[in-house]
C-alpha positions in Angstrom: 1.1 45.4 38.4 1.0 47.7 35.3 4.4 49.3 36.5 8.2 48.3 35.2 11.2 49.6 36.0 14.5 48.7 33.9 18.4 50.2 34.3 20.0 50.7 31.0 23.3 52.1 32.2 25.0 52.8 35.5 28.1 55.2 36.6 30.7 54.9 38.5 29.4 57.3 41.1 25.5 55.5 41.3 24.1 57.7 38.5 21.8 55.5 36.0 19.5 55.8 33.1 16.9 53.7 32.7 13.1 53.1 31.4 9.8 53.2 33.9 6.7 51.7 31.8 2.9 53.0 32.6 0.1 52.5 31.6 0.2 55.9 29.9 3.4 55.3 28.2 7.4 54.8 28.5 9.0 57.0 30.9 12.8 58.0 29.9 14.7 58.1 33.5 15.6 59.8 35.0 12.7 62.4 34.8 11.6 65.8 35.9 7.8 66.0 36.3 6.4 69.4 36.4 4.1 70.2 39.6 0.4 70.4 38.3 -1.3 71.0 41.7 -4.7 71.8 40.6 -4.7 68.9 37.4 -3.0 71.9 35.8 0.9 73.0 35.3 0.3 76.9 35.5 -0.4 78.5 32.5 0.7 75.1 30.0 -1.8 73.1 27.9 -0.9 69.4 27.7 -0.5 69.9 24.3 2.4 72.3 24.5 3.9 70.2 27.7 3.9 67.5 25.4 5.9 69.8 22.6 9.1 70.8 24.9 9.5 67.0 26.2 7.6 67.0 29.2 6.9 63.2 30.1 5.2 62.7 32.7 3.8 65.2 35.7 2.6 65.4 39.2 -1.3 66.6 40.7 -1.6 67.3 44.4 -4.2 64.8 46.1 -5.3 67.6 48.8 -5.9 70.5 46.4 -8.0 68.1 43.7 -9.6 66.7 47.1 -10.9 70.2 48.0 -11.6 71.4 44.3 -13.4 70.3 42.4 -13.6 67.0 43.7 -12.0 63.4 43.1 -15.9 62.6 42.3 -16.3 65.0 39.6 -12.5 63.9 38.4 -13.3 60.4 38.4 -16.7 61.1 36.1 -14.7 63.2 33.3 -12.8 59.8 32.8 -10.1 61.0 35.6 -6.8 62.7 35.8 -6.5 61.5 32.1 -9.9 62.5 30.6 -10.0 65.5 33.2 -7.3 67.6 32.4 -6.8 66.3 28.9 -2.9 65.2 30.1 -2.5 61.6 28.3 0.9 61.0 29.9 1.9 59.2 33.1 0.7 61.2 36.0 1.8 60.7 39.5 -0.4 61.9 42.2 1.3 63.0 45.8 -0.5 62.1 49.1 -1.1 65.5 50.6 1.6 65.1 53.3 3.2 67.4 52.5 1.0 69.8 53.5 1.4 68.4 56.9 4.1 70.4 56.5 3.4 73.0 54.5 0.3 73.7 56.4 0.9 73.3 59.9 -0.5 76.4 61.3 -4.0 74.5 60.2 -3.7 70.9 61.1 -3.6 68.4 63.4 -2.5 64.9 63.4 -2.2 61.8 65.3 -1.9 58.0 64.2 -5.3 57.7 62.7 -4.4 60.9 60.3 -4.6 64.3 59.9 -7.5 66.8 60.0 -7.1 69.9 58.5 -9.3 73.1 58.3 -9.0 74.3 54.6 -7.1 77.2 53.2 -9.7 77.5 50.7 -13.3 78.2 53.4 -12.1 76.9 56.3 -13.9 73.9 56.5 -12.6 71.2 58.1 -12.1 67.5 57.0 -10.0 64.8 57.4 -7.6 62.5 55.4 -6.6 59.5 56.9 -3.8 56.6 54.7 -7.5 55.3 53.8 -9.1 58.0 52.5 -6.2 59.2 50.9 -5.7 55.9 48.9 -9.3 55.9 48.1 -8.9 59.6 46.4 -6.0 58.6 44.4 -7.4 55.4 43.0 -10.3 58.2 41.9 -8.4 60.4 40.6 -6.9 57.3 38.5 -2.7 58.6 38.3 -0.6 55.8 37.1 1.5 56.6 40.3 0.2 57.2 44.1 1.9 58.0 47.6 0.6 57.0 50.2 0.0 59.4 53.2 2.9 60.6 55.2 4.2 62.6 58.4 6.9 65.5 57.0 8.7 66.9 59.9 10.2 70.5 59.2 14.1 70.3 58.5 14.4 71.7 62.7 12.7 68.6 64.0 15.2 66.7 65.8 15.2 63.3 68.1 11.7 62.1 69.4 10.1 64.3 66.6 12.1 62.8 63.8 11.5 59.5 65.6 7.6 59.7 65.8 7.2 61.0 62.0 9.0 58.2 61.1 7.1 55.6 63.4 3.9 57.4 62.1 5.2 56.9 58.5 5.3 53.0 58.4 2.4 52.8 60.4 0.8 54.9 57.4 2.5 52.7 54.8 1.2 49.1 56.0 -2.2 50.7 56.4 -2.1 52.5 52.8 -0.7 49.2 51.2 -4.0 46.9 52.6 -6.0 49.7 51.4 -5.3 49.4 48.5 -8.1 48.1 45.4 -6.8 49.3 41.7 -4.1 46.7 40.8 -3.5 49.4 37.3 -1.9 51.8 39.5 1.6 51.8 41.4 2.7 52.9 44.7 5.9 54.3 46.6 7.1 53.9 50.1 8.1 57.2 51.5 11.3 57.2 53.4 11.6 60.3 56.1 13.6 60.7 58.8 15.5 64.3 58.3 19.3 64.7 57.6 19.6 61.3 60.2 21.4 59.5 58.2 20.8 56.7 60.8 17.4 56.7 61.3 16.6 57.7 57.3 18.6 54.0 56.9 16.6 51.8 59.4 13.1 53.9 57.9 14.8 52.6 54.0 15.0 48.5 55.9 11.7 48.7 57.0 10.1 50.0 53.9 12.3 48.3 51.6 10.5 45.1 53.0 7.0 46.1 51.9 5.7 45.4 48.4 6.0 48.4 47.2 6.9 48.9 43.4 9.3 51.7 43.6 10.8 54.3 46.9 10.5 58.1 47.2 13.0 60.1 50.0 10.6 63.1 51.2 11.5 65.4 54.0 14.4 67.0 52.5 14.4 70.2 50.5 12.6 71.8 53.3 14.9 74.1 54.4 18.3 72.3 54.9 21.9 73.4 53.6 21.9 71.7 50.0 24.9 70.1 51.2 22.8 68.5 53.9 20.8 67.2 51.2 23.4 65.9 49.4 25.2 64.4 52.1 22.0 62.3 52.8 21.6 61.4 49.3 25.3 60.1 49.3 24.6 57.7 52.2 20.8 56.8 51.5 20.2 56.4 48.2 22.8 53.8 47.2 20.6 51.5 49.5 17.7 52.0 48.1 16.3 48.8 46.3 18.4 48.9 42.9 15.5 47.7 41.1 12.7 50.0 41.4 12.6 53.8 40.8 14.3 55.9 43.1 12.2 59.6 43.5 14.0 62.8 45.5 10.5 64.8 46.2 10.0 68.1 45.8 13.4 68.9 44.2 14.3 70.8 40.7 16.6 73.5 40.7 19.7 72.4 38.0 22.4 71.7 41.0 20.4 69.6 43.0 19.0 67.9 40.5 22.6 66.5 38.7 23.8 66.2 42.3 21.1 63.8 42.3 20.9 62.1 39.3 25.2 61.7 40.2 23.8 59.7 43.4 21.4 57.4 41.9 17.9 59.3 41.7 15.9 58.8 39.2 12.7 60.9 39.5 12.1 64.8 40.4 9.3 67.0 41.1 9.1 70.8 41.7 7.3 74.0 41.2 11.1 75.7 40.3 10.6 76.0 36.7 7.1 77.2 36.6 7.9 79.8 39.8 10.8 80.8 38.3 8.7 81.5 35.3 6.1 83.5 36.6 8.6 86.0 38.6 10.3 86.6 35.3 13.5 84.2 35.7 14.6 82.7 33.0 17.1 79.2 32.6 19.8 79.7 29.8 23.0 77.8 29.2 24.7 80.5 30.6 22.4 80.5 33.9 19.3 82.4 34.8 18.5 85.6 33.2 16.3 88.2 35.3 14.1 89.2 32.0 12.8 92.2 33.6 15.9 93.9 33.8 16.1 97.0 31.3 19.7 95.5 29.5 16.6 93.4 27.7 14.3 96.5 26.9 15.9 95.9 23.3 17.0 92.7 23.2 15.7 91.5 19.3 17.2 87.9 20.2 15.7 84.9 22.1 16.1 84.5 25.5 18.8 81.5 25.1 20.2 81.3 21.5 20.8 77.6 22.1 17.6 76.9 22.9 14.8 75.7 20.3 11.5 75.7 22.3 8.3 77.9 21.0 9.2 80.8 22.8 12.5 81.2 21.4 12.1 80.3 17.9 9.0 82.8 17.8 9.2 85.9 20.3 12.1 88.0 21.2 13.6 89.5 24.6 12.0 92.7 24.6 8.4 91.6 23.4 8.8 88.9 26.4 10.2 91.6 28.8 7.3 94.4 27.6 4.5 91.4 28.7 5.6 90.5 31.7 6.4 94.0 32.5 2.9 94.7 31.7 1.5 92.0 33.8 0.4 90.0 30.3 -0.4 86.7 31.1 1.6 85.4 27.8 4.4 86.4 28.8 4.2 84.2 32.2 3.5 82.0 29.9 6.1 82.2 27.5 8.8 82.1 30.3 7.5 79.1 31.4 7.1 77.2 28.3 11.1 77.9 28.0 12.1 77.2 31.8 10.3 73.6 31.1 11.6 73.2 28.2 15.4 74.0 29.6 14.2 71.5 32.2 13.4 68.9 30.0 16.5 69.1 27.6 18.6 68.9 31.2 16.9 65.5 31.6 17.7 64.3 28.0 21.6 65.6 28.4 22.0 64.0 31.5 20.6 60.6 30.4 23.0 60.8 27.2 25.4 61.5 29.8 24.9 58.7 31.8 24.8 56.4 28.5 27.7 57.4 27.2 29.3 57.4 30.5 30.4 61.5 30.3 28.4 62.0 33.5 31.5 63.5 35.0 32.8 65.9 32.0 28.9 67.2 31.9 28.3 68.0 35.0 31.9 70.2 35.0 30.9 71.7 32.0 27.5 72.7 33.3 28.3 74.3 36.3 31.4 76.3 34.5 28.9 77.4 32.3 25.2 78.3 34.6 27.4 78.9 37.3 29.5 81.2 36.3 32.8 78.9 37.0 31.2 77.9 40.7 32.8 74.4 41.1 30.2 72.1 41.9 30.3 70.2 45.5 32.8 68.2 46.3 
């Protein structure tokens, strides 16, 4: 396999910084990958990704599937050529739209049939098929197909999404044909700390070159999440990447990072953006509010992205206000950007061993003297 995986330091809580080679390049972990579901992170050229630190990000495998196509994807040189991205890319399985769309699917052991959001026509993905898309789409990264249960499943429900989940695995793993790209167990199971720990054995025994803990951040307490993470993810295999999906608001992700995760993925920043939220130092800033109808400074003075250095509070406010679409934009280009230099502090952090003092001095700072969990 193309893939590596190396720890550079370690903490004294499981927090570590490492490197994750690609075939598109060196991955600094851990990572926050920004959620490009169509082949495209809303509203951000690769180019200007590229410029605020972004390293690597995510496509969704039922959305390219639909539209346009993983034929027409794979003919425009895929993901890579397609979207013009030249990073890593890592490309998600579609299950969770098991969850997401429930009210128009069904599933069983052979997969999952879905009528689409998009005309209502119906089709089918099974761990097969959905291998098969991913290795056309060509990410450097690919999940294989797995049950989600909502955060209220309990007992036989957990129990059959996980059962259904390593059946899934064993048949995505002998599907699979590219030997360039890598791919991640999926470990579910709920807030069961048990049964999330036998799901971990039993994948943790399949070739797979790195481990992914989905099913959370669907509706739990955070501290449901985190207690999870404290008692999982210290298990997971030490020497492959360890990836929380579907998580990326600030606390979770250093509550994270301080248990041993190395890779994130969320729509956060770029929703957050969009509604007119912005992440500062001093925590997130409504920009619509009329305190900023004047503002002639940058949204965070600290911060040295393109929309800071260049535009000022009250042109930003007066766009989004106005429905521009640069000013959606703008605010994302800086909430990826805050993302992004997150990552960089905490892996400084973690190198220098300060994990501790940073994550004190965050949360006194973004959240307003909030002391983090305990």
């Amino acid at each position: 396999m193309t893939l590596r995986f190396g720890i550079d330091a370690t903490v004294a809580t499981g927090g570590r910084s490492g490197r994750l080679w690609t075939p598109h390049g060196v991955v600094e972990t851990p990572v926050f990958m920004p959620v490009g579901t169509a082949g495209s992170v809303k509203g951000v050229d690769p180019e200007a990704l590229a410029g605020v630190g972004v390293e690597m990000i995510l496509a969704n495998t039922y959305h390219l599937h639909l539209r346009p196509g993983e034929d027409v994807v794979a003919d425009i040189g895929g993901l890579h050529g397609f979207t013009g991205w030249r990073g890593p890319i890592l490309t998600d399985s579609g299950g969770f739209q098991v969850f997401s769309l429930a009210a128009l699917r069904t599933l069983d052991d052979d997969g999952v049939r879905f009528q689409s959001h998009i005309d209502g026509a119906h089709l089918a993905l099974t761990p097969e098929s959905v291998v098969g898309i991913q290795e056309s789409l060509g990410a450097d990264i690919i999940m294989p197909l797995d049950h989600c249960p909502p955060h209220d499943a309990t007992g036989g429900d957990l129990e059959a999404a996980v059962r259904r989940t390593t059946l899934w695995a064993r048949r995505s793993l002998a599907a699979r044909r590219r030997p360039d790209q890598a791919m991640f167990g999926i470990v579910q199971g709920g807030v069961d700390v048990a049964l999330r720990r036998r799901h971990l054995d039993t994948l943790a025994a399949l070739p797979f070159e790195g481990y992914a803990l989905g099913g959370l951040s669907v509706g739990e307490p955070l501290e449901e999440m985190y207690r999870v993470l404290a008692r999982v993810a210290p298990h997971m295999p030490g020497d492959r990447p360890r990836y929380l999906m579907g998580v990326g608001s600030p606390d979770a992700v250093i509550e994270a990072v301080r248990r041993g995760i190395d890779m994130f993925d969320s729509v956060y920043p770029t929703r957050m953006g969009r509604h007119g939220t912005v992440m500062t130092a001093d925590g997130p800033m409504n920009i619509r509010n009329a305190a900023h109808a004047r503002g002639a400074g940058p949204l965070d003075p600290s911060c040295d992205c393109p929309t800071c250095t260049g535009f000022s509070r009250a042109y930003i406010r007066h766009l989004i206000k106005s429905r521009e679409i640069l000013g959606y934009r703008l605010a994302t280009v800086h909430n990826l950007a805050f993302m992004a230099r997150l990552m960089q502090n905490l892996r400084r952090a973690l190198r220098e061993d300060a994990l501790e003092a940073f994550r004190t001095d965050f949360w006194r700072r973004y959240y307003r003297d909030v002391p983090p969990p305990g």
